[in-house]
VOBA-1610 file (N, C-alpha, C; in pm, whole numbers, padded with zeros to 5 digits, always signed):
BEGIN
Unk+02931-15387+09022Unk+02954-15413+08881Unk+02970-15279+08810Unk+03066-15235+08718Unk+03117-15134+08617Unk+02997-15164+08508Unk+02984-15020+08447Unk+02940-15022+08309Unk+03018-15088+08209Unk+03194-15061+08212Unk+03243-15159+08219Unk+03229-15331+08175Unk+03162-15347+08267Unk+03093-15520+08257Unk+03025-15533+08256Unk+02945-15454+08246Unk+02800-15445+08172Unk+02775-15443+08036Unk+02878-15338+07942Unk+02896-15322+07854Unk+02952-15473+07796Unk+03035-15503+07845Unk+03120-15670+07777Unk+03014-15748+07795Unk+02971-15783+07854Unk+02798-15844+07895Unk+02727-15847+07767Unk+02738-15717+07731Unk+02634-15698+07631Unk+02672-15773+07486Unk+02783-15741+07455Unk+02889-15805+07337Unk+02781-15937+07276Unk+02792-16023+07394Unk+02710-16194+07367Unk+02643-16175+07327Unk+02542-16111+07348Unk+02407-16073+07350Unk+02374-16026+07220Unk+02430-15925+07203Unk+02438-15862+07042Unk+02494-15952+06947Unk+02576-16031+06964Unk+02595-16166+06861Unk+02514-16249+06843Unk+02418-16290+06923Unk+02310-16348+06922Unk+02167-16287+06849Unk+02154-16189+06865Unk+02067-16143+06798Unk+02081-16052+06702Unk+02204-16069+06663Unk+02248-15986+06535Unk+02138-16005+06429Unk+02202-16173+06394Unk+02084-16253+06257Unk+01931-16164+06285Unk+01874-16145+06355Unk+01735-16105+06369Unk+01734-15958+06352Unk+01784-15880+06361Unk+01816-15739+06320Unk+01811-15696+06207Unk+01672-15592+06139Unk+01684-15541+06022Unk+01718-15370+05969Unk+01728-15368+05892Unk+01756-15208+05892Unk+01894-15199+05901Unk+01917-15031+05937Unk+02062-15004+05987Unk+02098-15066+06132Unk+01948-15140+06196Unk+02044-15162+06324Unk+02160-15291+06335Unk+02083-15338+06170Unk+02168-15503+06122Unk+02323-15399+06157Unk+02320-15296+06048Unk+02491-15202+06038Unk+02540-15208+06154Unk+02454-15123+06245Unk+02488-15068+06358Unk+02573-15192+06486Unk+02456-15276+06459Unk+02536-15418+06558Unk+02673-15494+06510Unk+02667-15483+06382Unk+02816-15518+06321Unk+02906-15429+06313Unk+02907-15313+06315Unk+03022-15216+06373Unk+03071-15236+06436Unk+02913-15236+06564Unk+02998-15281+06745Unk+03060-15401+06720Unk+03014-15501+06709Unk+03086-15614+06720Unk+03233-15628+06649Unk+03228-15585+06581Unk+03378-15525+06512Unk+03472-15443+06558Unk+03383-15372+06630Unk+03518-15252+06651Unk+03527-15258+06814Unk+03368-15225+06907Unk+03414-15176+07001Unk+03453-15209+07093Unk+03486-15354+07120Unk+03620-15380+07252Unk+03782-15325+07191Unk+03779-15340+07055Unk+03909-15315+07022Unk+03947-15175+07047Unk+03811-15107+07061Unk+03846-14917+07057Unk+03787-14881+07194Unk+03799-15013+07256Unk+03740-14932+07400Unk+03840-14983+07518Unk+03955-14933+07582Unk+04064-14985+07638Unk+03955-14988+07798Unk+04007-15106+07835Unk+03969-15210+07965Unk+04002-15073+08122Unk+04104-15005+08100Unk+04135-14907+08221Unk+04070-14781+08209Unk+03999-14729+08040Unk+03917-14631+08048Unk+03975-14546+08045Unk+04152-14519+07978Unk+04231-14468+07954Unk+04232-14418+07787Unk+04206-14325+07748Unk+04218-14363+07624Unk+04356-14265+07573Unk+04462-14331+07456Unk+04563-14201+07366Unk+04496-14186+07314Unk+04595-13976+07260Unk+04479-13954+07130Unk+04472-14041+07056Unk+04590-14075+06963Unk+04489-14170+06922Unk+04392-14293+06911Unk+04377-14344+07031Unk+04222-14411+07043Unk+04152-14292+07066Unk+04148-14202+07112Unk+04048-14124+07121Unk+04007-14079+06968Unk+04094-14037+06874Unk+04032-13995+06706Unk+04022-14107+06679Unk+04041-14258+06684Unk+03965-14348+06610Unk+03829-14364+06694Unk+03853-14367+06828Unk+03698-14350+06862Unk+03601-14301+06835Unk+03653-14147+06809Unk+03583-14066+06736Unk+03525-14109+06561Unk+03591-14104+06526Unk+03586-14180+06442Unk+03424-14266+06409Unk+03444-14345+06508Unk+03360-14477+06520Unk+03220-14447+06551Unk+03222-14338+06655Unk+03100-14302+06670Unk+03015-14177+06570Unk+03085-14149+06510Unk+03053-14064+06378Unk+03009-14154+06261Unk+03087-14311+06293Unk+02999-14361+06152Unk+02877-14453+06271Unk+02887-14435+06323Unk+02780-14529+06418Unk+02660-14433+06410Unk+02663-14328+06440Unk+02561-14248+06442Unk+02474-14221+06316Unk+02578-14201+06195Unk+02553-14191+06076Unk+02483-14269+05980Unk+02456-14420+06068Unk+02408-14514+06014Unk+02214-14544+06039Unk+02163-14398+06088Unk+02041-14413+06106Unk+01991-14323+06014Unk+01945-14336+05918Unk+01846-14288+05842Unk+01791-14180+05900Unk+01707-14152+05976Unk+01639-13994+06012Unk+01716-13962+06119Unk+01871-13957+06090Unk+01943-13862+06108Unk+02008-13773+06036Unk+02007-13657+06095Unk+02053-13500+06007Unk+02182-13479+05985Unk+02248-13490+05868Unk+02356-13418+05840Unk+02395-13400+06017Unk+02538-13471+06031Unk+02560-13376+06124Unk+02669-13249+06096Unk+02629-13151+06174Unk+02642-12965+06153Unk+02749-12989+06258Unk+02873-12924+06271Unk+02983-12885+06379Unk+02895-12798+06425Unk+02927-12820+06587Unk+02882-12750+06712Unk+02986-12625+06687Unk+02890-12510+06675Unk+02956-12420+06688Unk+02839-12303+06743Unk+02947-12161+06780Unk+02816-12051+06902Unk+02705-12030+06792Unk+02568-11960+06880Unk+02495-11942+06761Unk+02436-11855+06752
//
């Protein structure tokens, strides 16, 4: 079995227990369920652009937790 189908596996699962979800993880599960089969191609191939909307996606996914920091561009230090 692929992560792959593990991951699609999971999809159900998170629809189901969406309703019970408080906080940002209520946000966080309705993102996924919104976005990420559509931004996640089946061969694991991605164009740029799925790759900048991916990007994208996981920048507001991340962004949606509260005691998280500003995120800072990786840069030398």
């Amino acid at each position: 079995m692929s992560i792959q189908d593990l991951t699609l596996r999971a999809v159900p699962v998170l629809e189901q227990v969406r309703p019970y979800l408080k906080t940002y993880k209520a946000k966080r599960a309705q993102l996924i369920l919104r976005s990420y089969i559509r931004l996640t191609p089946r061969n694991g191939k991605y164009t740029q652009a799925q790759l900048k909307e991916r990007d994208i996606f996981i920048e507001k996914f991340l962004r949606l937790n509260p005691r998280r920091q500003t995120l800072a561009p990786a840069g030398p230090d």
